[in-house]
N, C-alpha and C positions, 0 to 999 in steps of 0.2 A: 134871328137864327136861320142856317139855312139849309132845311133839307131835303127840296123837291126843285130839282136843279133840268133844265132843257138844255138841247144843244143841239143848234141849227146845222146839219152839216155831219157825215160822217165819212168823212174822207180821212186822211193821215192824220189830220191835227183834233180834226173831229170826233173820229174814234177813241183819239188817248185821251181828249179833257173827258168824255164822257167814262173812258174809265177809270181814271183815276178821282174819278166824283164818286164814281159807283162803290169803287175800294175802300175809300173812306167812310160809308154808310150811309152816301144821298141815295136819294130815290130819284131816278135819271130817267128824262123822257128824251127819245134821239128825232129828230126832223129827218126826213127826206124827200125829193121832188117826188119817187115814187117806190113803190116796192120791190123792184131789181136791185136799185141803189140802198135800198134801207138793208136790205140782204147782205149784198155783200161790202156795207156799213158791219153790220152784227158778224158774218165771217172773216171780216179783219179784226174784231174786238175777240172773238171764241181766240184765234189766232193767238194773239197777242196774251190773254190770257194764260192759255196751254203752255206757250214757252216760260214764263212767269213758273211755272207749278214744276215745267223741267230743270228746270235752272236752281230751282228749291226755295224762289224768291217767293213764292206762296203754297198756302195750302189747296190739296183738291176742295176743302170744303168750301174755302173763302173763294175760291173761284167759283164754286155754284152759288152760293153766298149772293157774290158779285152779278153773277146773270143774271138772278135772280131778282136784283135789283133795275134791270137795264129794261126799258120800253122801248119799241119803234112805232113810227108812223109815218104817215103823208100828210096828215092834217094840222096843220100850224094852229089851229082852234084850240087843240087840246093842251095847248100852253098855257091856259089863261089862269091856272092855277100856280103857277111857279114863283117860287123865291128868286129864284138867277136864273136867266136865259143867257149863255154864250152864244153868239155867232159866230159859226166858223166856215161861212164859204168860201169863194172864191175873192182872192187878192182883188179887185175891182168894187171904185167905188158908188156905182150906181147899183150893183148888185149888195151892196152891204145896207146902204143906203134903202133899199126897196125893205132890206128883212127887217131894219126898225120902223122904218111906220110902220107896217103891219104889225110888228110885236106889240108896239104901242096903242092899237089898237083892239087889240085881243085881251093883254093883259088884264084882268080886273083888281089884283094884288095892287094897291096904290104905292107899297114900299118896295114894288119887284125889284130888282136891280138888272139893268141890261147890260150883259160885256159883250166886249168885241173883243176875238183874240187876231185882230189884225197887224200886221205885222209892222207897218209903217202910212197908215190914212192916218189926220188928225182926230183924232175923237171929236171933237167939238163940229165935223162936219156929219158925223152920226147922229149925233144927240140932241141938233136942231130938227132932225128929222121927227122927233119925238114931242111928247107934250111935258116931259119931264126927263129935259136935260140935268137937273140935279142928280139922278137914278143912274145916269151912263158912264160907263167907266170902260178903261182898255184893259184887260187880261192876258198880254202874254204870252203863251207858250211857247214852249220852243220840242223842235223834232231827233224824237218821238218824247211823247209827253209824259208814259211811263218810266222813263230811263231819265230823261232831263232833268235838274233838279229846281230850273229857277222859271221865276213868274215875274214879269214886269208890269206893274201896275201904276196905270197911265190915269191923269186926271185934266179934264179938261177946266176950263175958267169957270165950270159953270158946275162942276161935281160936287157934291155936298160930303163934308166930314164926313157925315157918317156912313156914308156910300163905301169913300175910300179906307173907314176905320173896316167896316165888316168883311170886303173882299180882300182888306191883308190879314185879317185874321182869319177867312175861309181857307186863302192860298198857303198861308204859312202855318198854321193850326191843324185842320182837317185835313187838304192836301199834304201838307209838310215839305213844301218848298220853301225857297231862299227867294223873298222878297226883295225887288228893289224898286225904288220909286223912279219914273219920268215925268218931266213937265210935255204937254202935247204938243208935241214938234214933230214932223215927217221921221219916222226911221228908231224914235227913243230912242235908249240909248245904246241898246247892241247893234242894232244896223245902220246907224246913222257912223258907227265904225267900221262895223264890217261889211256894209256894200263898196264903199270906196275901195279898201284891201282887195277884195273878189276882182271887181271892174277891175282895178292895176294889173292882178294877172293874165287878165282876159285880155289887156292893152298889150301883154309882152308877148302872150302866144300869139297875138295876131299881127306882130311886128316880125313876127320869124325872130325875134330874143333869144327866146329857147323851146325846147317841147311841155307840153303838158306838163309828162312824167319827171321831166327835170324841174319845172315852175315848182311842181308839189312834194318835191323829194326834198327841191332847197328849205322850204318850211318845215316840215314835217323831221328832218334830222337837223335842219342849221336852227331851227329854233325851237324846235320839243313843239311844234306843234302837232296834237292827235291825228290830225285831216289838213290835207294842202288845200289851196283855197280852192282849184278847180274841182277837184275829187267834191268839195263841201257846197260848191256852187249843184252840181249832177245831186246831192243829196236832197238840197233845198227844192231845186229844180229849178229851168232854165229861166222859165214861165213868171216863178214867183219875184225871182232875183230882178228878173227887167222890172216886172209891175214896183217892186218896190226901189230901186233904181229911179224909175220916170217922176215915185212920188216925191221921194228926195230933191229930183232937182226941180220940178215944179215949184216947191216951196223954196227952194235956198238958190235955185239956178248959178250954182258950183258946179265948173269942167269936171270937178271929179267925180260928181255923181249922174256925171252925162253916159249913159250906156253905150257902148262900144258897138261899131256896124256888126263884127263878126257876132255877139250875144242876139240882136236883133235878126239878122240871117238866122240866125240858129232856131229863136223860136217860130219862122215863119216857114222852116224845114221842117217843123216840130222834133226837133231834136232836143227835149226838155229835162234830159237826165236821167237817175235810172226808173223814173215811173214811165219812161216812154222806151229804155233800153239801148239809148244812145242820146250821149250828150256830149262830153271832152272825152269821155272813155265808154265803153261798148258792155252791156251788163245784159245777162242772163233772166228772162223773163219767168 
């Protein structure tokens, strides 16, 4: 069972697995490199929270309830009692790579289970990092992680039954997401679709095809789609789209998942979307 949950990482993705861990009634301990960042980690979660409570999606109680429930630190030590640890940093694989050994060696829970909510590494180059690649599994989320309703739960050659029986019954039970299974392949199976789509628009705006705002107006009314790919590219960020872009075609080295000069330009302008305030479109800080 799982009720004293970590999560390395309180960024966008890191904030909402930790709080919808919390919502559910884990006892959540959050990582951070330091206490600036674990700050305003916890003022993105108060945040998120607060609009929950206006919106009427929750109660004032269960939002104290919920804090209530939340830990921060610096010290990766104080994990060694956890059920699940998520990793949620940054899209790169040396840097995800560095937070399982260490985890693995902190952990003293022998049935811990390690997720990575990576978006497109293969798990299995995680989980060699460890002494117990049976434990390692991929978790999914998607942005923002209170509003999204699905979890992809990734298994590598080496993840044991009952790894993957307990985090689909965490993610679909306790969380109350819509599970879906991948085999470990670069991108699973939402991005392994939807980066190729993304990179095609980002081929036409930089073909002079059409503008942006016509790229994402023709999806967005010609096919019901919610978000046009470029507007949803600015959401995800520019950053993350190339990293997982690069990972895709390293393993499958398909044109279509070769990233476009102009995306590449773009993140070495740092023009990463609206977390930086300029990406295909221009957004308010």
């Amino acid at each position: 069972m799982i009720e004293r949950v970590g999560v390395v990482g309180c960024g966008l993705m890191g904030s909402g697995i930790a709080e919808v861990c919390a919502r559910a009634g884990a006892d959540v301990l959050v990582h951070e490199v330091d206490a600036a960042a674990a700050e305003r980690g916890r003022d993105r979660l108060v945040k998120s929270l607060d609009r929950a409570v206006t919106a009427h999606k929750l109660a004032p109680e269960d939002r104290d309830a919920t804090l209530a429930r939340l830990g921060f630190t610096t010290d990766l030590g104080e994990f060694a009692d956890r059920d699940l640890v998520v990793e949620a940093v940054v899209e790169n694989e040396d840097a995800k790579v560095e937070v399982f050994r260490s985890l693995d060696k902190i952990i003293t829970n022998d049935q811990a289970i390690l997720a990575s909510n990576t978006s497109s590494i293969p798990i299995m180059k995680l989980a060699m990092a460890t002494s117990r690649p049976a434990n390692v599994i991929g978790m999914h989320f998607f942005n923002p992680v209170p509003v999204m309703n699905l979890v992809e739960v990734v298994t590598s050659l080496l993840t044991s039954d009952e790894t993957q029986t307990m985090i689909g019954d965490f993610a679909g039970t306790a969380l109350n997401k819509r599970v879906i299974h991948s085999q470990d392949r670069a991108g699973f199976i939402v991005n392994a679709l939807l980066i190729p789509y993304i990179l095609s628009a980002i081929r036409m705006l930089e073909s002079g095809f059409a503008t942006a705002a016509d790229i994402d107006a023709g999806m967005v009314e010609g096919c019901n789609h919610p978000m046009g790919p470029l507007a949803l590219a600015d959401l995800i960020g520019l950053d993350t789209t190339m990293a997982v872009a690069e990972s895709l075609y390293d393993e499958f080295k398909e044109q279509l998942y070769a990233p476009p000069p102009l995306l590449a330009r773009m993140n070495e302008a740092g023009l990463l979307g609206r977390k930086a305030g300029r990406g295909f479109y221009e957004y308010k800080r």
